[in-house]
C-alpha positions in Angstrom: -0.5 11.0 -2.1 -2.4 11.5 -5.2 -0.6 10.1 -8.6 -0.4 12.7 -11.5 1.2 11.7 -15.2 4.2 13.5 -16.4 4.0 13.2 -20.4 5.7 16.7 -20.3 8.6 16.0 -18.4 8.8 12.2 -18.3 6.6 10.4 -20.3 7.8 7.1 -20.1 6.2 6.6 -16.8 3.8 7.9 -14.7 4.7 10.5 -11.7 3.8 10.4 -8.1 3.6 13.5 -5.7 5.8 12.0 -3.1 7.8 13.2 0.0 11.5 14.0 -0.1 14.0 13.3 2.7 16.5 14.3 0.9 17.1 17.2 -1.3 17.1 16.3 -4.7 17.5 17.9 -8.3 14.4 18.7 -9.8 14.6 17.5 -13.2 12.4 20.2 -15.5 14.5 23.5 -13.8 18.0 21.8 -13.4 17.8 23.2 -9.6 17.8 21.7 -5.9 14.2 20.8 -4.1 13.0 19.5 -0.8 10.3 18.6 0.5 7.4 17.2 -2.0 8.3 16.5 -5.2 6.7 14.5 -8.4 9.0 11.4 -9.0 9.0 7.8 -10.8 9.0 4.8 -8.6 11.3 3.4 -11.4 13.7 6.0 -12.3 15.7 8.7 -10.4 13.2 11.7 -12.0 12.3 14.1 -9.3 10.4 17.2 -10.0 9.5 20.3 -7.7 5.6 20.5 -7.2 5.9 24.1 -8.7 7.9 22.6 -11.9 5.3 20.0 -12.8 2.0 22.3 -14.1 3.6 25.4 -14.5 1.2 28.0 -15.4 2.1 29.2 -19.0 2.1 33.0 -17.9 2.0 34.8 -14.5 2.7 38.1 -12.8 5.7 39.2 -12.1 5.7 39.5 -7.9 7.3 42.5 -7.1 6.7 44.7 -10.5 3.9 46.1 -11.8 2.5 45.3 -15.4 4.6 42.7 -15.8 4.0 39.3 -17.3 6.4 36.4 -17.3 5.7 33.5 -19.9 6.8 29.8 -19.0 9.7 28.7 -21.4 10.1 24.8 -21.1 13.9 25.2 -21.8 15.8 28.5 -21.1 16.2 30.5 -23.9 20.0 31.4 -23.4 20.5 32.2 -27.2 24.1 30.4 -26.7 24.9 33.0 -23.3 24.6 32.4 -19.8 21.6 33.4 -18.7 21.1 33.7 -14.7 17.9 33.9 -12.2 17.5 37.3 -11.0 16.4 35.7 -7.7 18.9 33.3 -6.6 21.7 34.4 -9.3 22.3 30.6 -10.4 22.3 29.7 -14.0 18.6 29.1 -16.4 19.0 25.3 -17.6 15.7 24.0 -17.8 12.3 25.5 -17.3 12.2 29.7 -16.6 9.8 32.4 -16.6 10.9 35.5 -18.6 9.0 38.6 -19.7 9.3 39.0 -23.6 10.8 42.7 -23.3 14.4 42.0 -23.9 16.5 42.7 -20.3 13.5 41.9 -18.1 14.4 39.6 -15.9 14.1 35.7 -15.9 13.3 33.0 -13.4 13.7 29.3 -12.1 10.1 28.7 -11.4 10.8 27.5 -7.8 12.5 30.8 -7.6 9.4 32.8 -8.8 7.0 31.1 -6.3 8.9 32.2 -2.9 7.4 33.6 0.3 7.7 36.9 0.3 8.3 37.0 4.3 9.9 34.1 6.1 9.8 34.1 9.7 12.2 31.7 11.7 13.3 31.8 15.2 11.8 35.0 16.0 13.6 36.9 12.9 11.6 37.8 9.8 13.1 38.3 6.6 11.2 39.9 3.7 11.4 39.5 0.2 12.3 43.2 -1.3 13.3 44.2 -5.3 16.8 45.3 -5.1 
């Protein structure tokens, strides 16, 4: 697989797009991957695919006119701040819109199917 540097996340060494057996924890979103991931050969750094180039702004997938901007740490302003996709806790990377109570993001969470089919059932991603 193709190498890619991390000077972002890791820049002590270079990382490499690499398959996971295992699920591991990403570490730019502080949440749990599998599959592909970016990691160093030397260290136990493991990053999702979506975590390593995020895109510094992107549209909100279920609302209209609305803009998320990256945030390279969550911006919790000493409160716990949660996804509004999975409900877990923002401790690394997130997406959030800047009008205060929009909602915010792990960007793995952002960047999910919105219809998974799997053994003949197919689930679809809806705004509750």
């Amino acid at each position: 697989m193709s190498k890619k540097t991390g000077d972002r996340i890791h820049p002590e060494h270079e990382l490499v797009l690499m398959m996971q057996a295992d699920p591991f924890f990403c570490s730019a979103c502080r949440q749990v991957g599998i599959g592909s991931a970016y990691g160093c050969t030397s260290c136990l750094v493991l990053v999702h695919r979506k975590c390593m180039y995020p895109p510094s702004t992107v549209a909100h997938p279920l609302q209209k006119n609305c803009s998320l901007k990256y945030n390279p740490q969550a911006e919790t302003n000493g409160a716990c701040t949660y996804c509004h996709a999975c409900s877990k806790p923002l401790r690394g990377g997130t997406y959030s819109s800047a009008a205060s109570g929009n909602p915010s993001f792990h960007p793995s969470c952002l960047h999910l199917e919105k219809c998974i089919k799997f053994n003949d059932v197919e689930l679809n991603l809806v705004q509750s």
